[in-house]
N, CA, C and O of each residue as an XYZ file, in Angstrom:
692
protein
N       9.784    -52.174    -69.862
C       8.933    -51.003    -69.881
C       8.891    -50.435    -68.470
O       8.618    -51.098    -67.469
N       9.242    -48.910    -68.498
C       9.136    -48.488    -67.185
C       7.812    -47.441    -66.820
O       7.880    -46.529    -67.644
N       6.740    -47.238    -65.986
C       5.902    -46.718    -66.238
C       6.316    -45.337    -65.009
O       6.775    -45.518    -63.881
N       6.112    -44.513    -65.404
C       5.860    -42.674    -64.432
C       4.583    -42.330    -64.379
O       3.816    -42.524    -65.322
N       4.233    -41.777    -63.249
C       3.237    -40.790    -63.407
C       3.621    -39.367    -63.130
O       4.034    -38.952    -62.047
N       3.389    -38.458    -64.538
C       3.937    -36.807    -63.933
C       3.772    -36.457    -63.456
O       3.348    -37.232    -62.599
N       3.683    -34.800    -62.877
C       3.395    -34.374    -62.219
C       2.239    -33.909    -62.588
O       1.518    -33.539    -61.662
N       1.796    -33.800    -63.733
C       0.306    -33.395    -64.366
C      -0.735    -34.755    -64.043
O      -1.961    -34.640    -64.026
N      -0.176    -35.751    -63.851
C      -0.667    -36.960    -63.321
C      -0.747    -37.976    -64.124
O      -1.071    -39.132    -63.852
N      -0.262    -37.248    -65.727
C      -0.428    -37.995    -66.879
C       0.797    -39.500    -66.548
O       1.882    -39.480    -65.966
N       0.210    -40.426    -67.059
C       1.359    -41.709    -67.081
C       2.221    -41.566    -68.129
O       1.806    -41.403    -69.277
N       3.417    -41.614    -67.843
C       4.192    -41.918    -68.834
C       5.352    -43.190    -69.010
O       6.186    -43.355    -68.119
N       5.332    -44.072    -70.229
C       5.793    -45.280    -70.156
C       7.439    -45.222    -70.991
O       7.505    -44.523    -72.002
N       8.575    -45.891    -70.570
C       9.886    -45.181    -71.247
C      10.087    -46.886    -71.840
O       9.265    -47.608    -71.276
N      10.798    -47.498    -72.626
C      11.009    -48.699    -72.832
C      12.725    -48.648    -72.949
O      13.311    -47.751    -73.554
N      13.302    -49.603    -72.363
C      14.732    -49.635    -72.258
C      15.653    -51.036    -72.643
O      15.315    -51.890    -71.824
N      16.252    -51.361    -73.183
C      17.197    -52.341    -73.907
C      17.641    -53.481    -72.332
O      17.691    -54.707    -72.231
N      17.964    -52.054    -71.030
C      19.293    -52.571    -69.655
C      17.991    -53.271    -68.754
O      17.210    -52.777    -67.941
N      18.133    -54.510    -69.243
C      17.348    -55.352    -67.925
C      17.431    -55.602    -66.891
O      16.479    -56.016    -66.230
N      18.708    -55.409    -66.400
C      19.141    -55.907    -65.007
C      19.237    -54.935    -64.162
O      20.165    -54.148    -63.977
N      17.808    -55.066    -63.450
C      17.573    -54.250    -62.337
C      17.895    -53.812    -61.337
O      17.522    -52.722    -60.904
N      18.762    -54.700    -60.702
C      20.264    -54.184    -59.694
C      21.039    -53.103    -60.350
O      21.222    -51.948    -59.965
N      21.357    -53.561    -61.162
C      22.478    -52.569    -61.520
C      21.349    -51.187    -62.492
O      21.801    -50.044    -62.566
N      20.437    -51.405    -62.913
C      19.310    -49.850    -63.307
C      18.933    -49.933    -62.894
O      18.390    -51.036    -62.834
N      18.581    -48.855    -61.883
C      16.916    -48.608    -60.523
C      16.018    -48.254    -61.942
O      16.542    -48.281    -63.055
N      14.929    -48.000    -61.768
C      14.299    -47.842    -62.474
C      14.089    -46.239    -61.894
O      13.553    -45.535    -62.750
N      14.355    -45.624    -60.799
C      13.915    -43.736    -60.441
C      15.072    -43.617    -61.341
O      15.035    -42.780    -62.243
N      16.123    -44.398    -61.175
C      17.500    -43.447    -62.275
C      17.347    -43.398    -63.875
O      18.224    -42.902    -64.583
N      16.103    -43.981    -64.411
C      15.788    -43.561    -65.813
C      14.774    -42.226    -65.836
O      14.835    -41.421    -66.765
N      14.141    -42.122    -65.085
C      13.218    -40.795    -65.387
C      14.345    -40.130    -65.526
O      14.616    -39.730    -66.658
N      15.390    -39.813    -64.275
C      16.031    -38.577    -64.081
C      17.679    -38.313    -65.437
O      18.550    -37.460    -65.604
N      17.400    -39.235    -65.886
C      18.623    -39.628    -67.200
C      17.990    -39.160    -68.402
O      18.650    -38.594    -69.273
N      16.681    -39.370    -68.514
C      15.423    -39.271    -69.363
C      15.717    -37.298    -69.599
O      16.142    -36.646    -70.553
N      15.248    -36.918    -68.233
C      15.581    -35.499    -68.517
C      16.731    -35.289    -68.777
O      16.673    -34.407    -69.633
N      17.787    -35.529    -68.595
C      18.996    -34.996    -68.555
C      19.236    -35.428    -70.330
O      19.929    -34.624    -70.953
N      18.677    -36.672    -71.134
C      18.708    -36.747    -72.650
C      17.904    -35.430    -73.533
O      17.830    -35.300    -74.755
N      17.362    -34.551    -72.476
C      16.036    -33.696    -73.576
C      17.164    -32.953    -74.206
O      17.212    -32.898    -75.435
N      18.290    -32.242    -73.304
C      19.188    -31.161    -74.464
C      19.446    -31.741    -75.479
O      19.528    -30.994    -76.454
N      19.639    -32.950    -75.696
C      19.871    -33.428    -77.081
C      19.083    -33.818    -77.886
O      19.286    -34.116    -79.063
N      17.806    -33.845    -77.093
C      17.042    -34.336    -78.727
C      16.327    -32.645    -78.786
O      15.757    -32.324    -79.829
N      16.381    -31.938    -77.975
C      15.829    -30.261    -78.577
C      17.140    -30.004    -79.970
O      16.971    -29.538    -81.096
N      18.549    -30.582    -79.235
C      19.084    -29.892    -80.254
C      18.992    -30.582    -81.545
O      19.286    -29.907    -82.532
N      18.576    -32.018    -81.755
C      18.577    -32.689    -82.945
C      17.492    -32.174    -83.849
O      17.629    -31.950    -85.051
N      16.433    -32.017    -83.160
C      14.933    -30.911    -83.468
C      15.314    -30.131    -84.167
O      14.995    -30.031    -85.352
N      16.379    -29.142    -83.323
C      16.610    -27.737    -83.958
C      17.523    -28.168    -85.437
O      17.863    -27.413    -86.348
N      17.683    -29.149    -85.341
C      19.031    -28.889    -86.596
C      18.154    -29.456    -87.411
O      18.078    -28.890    -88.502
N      17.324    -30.559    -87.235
C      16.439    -31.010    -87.947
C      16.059    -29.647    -89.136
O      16.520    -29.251    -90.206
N      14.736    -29.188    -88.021
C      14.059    -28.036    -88.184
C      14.399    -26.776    -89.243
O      13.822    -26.318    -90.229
N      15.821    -26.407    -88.415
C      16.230    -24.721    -89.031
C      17.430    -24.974    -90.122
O      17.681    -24.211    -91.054
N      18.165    -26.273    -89.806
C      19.026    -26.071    -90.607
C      18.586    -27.704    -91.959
O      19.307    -28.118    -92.867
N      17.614    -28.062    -91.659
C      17.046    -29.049    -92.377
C      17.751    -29.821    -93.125
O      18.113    -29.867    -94.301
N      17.869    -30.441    -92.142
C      19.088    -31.950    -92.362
C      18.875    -32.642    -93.312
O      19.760    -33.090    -94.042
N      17.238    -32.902    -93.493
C      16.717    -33.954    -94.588
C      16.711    -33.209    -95.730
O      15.796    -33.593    -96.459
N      17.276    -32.393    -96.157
C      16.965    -32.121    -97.697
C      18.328    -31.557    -98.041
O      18.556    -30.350    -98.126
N      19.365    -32.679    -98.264
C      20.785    -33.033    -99.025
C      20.813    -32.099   -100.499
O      19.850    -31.820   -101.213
N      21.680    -31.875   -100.611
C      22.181    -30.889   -102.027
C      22.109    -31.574   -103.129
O      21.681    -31.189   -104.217
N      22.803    -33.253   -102.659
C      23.067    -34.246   -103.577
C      22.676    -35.434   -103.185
O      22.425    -35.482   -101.981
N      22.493    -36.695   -103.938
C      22.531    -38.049   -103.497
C      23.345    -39.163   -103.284
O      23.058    -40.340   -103.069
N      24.737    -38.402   -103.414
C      26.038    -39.387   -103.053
C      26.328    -39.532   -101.720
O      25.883    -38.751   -100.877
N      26.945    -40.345   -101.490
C      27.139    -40.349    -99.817
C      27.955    -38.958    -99.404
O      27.756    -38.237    -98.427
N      29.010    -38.808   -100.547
C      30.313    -37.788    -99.899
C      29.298    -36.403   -100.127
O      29.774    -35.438    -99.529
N      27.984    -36.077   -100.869
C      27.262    -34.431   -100.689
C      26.224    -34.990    -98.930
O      26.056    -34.164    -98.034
N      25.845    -36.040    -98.851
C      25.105    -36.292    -97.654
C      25.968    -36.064    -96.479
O      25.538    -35.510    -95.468
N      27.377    -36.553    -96.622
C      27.955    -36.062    -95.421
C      28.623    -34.650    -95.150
O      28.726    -34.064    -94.073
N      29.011    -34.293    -96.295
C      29.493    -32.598    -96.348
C      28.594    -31.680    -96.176
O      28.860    -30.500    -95.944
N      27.149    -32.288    -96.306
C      26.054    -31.468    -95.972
C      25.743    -31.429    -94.287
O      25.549    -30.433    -93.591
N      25.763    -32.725    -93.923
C      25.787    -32.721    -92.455
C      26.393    -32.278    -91.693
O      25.856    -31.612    -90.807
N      28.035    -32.507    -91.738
C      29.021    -31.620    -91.073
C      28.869    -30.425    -91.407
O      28.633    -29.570    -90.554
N      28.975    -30.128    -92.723
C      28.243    -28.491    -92.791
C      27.124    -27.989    -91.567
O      27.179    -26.978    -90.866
N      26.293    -28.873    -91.581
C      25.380    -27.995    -90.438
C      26.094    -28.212    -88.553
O      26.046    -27.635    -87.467
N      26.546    -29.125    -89.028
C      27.608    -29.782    -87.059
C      28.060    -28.460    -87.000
O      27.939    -27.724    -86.020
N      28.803    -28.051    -88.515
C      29.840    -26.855    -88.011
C      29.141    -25.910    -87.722
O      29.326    -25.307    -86.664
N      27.865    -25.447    -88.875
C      27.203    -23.859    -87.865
C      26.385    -24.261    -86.900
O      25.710    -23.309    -86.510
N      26.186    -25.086    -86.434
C      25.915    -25.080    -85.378
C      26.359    -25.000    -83.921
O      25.708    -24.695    -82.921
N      27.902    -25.426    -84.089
C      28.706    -25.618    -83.136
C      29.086    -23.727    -83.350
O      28.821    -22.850    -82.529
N      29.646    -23.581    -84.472
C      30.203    -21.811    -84.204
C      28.877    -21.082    -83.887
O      28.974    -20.406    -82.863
N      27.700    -21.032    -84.466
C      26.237    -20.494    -83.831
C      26.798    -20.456    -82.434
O      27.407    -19.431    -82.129
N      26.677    -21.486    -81.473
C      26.728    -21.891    -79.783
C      28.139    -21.001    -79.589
O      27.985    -20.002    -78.887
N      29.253    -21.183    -80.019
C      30.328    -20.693    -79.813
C      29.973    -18.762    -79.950
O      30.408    -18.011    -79.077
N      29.486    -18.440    -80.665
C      29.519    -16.924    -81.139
C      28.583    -16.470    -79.750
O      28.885    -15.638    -78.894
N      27.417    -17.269    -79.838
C      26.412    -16.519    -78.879
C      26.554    -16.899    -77.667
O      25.578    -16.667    -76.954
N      27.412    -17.394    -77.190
C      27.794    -17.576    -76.004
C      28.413    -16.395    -74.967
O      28.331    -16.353    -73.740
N      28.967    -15.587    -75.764
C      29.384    -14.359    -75.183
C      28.235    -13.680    -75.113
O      27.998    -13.489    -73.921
N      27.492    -13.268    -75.719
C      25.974    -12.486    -75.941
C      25.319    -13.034    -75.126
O      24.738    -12.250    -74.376
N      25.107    -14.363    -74.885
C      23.970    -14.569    -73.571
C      24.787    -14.393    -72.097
O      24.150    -14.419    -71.043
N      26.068    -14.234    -72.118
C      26.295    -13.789    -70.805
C      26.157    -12.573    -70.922
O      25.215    -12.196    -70.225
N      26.697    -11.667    -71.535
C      26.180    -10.206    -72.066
C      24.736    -10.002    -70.956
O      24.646     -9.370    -69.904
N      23.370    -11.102    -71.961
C      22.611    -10.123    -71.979
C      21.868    -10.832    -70.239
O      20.905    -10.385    -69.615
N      22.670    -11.904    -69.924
C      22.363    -12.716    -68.094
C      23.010    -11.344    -67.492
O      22.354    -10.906    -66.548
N      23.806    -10.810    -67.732
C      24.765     -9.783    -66.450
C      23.930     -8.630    -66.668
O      24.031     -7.822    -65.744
N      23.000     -8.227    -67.743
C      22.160     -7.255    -67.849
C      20.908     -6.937    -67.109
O      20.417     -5.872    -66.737
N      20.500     -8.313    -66.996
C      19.384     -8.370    -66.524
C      19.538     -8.668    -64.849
O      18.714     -8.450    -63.961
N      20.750     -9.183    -64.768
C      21.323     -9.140    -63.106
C      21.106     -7.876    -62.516
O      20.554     -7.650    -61.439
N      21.777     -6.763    -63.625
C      22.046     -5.178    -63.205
C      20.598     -4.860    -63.033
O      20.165     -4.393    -61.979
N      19.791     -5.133    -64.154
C      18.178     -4.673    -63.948
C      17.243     -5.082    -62.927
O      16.397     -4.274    -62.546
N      17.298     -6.228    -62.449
C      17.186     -7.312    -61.678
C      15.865     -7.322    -62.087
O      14.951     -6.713    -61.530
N      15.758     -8.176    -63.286
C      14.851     -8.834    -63.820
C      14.471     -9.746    -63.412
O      15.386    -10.171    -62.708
N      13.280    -10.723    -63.343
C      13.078    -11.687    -62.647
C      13.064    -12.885    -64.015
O      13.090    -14.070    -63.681
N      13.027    -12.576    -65.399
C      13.259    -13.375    -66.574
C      14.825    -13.051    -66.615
O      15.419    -12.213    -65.937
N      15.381    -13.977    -67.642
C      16.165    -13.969    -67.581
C      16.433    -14.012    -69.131
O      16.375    -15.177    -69.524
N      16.752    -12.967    -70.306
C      16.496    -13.365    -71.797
C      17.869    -14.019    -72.100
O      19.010    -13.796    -71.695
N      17.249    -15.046    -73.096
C      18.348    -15.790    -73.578
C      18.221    -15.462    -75.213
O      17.270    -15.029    -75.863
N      19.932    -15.951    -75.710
C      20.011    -15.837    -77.272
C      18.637    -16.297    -78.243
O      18.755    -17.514    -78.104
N      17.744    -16.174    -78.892
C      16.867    -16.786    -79.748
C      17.871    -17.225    -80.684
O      18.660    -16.508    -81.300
N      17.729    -18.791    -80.736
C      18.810    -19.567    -81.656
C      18.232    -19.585    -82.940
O      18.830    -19.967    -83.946
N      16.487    -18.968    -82.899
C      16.424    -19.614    -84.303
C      16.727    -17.919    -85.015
O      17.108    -17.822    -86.182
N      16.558    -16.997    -84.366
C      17.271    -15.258    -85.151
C      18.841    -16.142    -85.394
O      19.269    -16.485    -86.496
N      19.460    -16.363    -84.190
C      20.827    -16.232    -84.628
C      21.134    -17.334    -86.275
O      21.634    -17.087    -87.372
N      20.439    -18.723    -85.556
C      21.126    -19.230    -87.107
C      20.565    -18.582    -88.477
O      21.196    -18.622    -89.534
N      19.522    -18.086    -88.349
C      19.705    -17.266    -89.489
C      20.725    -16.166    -89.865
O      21.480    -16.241    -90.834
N      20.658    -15.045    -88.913
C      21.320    -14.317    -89.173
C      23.218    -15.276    -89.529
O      23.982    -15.173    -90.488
N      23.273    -15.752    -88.791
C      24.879    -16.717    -89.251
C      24.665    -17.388    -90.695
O      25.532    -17.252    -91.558
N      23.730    -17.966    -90.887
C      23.647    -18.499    -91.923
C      23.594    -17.316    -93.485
O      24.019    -17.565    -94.613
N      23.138    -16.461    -93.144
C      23.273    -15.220    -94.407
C      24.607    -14.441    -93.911
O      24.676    -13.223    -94.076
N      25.442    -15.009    -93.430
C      26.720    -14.239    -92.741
C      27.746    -14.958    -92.976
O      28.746    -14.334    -93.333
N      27.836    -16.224    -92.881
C      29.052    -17.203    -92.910
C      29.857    -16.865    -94.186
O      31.028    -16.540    -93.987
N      29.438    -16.889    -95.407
C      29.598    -16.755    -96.649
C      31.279    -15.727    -96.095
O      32.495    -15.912    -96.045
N      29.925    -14.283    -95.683
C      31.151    -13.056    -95.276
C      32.249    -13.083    -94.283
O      33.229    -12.351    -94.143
N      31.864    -14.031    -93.685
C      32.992    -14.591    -92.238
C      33.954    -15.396    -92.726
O      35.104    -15.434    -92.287
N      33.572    -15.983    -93.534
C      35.062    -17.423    -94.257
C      35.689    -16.514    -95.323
O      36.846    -16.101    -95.244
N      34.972    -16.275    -96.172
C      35.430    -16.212    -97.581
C      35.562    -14.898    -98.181
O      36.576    -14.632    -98.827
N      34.616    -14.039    -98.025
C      34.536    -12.340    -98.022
C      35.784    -11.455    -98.000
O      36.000    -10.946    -96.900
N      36.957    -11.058    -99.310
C      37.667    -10.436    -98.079
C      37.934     -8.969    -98.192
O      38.956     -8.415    -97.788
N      36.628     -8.230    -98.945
C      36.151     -7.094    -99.055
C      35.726     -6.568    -97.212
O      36.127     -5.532    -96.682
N      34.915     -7.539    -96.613
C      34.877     -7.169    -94.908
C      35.792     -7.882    -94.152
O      36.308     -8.960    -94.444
N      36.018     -6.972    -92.814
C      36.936     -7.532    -92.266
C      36.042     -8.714    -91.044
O      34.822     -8.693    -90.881
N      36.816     -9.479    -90.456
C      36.250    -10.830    -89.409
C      35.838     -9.923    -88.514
O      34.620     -9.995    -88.352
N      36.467     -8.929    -87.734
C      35.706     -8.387    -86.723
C      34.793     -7.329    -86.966
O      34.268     -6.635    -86.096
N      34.604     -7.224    -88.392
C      33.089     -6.228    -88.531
C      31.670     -7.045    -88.791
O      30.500     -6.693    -88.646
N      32.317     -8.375    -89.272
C      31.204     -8.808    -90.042
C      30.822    -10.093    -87.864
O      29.687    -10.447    -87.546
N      31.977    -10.374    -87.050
C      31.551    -10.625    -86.006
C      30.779     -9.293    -85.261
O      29.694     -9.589    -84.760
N      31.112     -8.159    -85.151
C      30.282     -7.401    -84.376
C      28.895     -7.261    -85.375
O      27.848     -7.187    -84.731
N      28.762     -7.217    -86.779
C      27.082     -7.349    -87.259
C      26.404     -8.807    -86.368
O      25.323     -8.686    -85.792
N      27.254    -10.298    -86.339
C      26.463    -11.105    -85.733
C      26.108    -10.832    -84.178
O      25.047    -11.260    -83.725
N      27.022    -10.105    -83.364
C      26.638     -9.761    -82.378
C      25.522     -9.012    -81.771
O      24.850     -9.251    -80.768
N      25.489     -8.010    -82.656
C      23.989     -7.232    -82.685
C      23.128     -8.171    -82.749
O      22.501     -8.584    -81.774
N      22.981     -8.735    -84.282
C      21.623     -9.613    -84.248
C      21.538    -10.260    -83.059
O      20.667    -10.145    -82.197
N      22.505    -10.951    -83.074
C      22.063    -12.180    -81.550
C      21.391    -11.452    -80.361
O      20.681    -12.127    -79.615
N      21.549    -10.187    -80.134
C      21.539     -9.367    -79.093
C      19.803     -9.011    -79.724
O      18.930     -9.395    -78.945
N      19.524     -8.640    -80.437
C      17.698     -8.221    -81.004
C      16.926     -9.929    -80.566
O      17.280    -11.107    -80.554
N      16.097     -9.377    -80.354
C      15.049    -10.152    -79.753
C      15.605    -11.255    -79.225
O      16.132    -12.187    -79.834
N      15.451    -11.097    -77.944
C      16.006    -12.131    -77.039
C      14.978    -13.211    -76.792
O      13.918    -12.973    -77.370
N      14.992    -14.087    -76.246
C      13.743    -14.895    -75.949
C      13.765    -15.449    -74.594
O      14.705    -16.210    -74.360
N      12.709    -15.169    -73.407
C      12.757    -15.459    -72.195
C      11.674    -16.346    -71.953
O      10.589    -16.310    -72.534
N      12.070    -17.253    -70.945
C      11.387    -18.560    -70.832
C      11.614    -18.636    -69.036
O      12.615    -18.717    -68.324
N       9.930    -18.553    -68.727
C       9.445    -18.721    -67.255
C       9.967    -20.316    -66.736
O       9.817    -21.401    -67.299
N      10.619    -19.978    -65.462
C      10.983    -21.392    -65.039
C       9.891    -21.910    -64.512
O       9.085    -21.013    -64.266
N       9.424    -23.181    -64.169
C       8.595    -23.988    -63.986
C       6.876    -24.044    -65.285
O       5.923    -24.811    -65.149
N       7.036    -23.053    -66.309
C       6.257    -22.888    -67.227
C       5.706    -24.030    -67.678
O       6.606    -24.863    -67.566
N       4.808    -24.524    -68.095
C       4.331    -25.954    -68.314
C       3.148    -25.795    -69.562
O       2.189    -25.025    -69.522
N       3.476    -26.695    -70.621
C       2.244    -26.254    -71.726
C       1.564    -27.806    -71.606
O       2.231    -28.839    -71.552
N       0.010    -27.729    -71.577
C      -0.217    -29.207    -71.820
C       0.095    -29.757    -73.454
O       0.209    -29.174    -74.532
N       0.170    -31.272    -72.993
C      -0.016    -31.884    -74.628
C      -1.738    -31.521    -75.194
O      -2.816    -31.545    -74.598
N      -1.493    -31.313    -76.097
C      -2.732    -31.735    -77.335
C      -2.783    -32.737    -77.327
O      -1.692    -33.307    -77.363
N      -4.160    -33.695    -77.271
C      -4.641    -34.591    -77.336
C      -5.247    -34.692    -78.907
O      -6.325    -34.168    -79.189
N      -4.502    -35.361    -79.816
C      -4.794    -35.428    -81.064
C      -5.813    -36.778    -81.331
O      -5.536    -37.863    -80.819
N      -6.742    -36.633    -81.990
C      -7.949    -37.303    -82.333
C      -7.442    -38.512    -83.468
O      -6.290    -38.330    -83.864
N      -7.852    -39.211    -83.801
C      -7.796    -40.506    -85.018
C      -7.652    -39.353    -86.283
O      -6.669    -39.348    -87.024
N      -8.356    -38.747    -86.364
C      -9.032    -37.908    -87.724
C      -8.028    -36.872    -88.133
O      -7.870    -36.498    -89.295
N      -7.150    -36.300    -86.761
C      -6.286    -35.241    -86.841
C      -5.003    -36.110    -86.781
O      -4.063    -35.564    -87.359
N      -4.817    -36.882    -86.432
C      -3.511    -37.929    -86.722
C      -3.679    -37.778    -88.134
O      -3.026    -36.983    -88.810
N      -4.513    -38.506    -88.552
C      -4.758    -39.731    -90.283
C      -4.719    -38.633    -91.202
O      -4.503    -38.894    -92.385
N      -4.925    -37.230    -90.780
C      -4.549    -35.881    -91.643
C      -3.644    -35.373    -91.910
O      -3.360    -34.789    -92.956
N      -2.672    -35.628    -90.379
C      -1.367    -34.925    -90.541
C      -0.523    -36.231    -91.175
O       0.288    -35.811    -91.999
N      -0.490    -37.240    -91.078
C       0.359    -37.941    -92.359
C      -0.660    -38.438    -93.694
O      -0.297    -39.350    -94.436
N      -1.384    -38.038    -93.801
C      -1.798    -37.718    -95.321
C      -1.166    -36.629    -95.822
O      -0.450    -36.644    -96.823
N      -1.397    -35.736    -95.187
C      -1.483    -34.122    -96.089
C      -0.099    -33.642    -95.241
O       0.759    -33.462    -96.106
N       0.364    -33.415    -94.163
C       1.037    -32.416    -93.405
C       2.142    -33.023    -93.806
O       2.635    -32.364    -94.721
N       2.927    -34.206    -93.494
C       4.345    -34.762    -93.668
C       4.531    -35.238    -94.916
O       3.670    -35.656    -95.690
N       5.717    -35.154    -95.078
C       6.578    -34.876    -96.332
C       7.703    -35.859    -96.160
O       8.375    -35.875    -95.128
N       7.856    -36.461    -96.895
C       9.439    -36.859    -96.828
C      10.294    -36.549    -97.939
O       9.897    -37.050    -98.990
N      11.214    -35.960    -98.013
C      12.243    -35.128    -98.803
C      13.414    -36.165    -98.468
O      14.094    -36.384    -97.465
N      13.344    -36.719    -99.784
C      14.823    -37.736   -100.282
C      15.077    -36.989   -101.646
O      16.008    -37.332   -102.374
């Protein structure tokens, strides 16, 4: 168990498998710690928007075609809007904005997700009309995020815990 105190002053405790303390400092887990958040935001997000837990089917081969299904829009999502957030970074360079708007991933996977259909399979539209409709969207409401911005935690009560897994969570098998 490794214990931090933040910068909010709050303690925070990490627990780790690598015992041998020569070879893990213990400052080189906080800073590894951050460097793991892009991946569990993105496991969140896929969780979340493209809702991993609720399978088409109950065989293994619909559980995994469902999953890679979402690996893939998610990976072309990142791939498409990648041009659009430099787009809309060199815009705000020119403006000299002091935010900086980035793609809103949860507009884009929607908009991709009511689009893919027309991007693979469609062949009434052509690939580069139905890519310049995703481009627009990605480009509408951008979402900008203050650097050093800080939200506190909620301090959840016994009563507001013992509620939200009574009533709030779900498990979808």
């Amino acid at each position: 168990m490794l214990k931090f105190t933040l910068e909010s002053g709050e303690v925070e405790v990490l627990l780790t498998t690598l015992l041998d303390q020569q070879k893990y400092r213990s400052a080189e887990f906080y800073e590894v710690y951050g460097w793991r958040w892009r991946d569990e935001t993105y496991d969140d997000r896929s969780r979340n928007i493209f809702e991993v837990e609720r399978f088409s089917g109950q065989s293994e081969a619909s559980i995994q075609q469902d999953f890679y299904g979402v690996v893939f829009l998610a990976s072309l999502e990142s791939i498409l809007s990648k041009e659009v957030e430099e787009t809309l970074q060199a815009v705000a360079v020119t403006r000299k904005n002091t935010i900086v708007p980035q793609v809103n991933h949860a507009v884009s996977y929607v908009a991709l997700i009511e689009r893919v259909g027309s991007l693979l399979a469609d062949q009434s539209k052509s690939v580069p009309t139905v890519l310049r409709e995703l481009e627009h969207l990605f480009r509408q409401n951008p979402s900008r995020h203050r650097a050093g911005r800080k939200y506190p935690r909620e301090v959840l009560t016994h009563a507001r815990k013992l509620k939200f897994y009574r009533y709030s969570k779900r498990i979808i098998a």
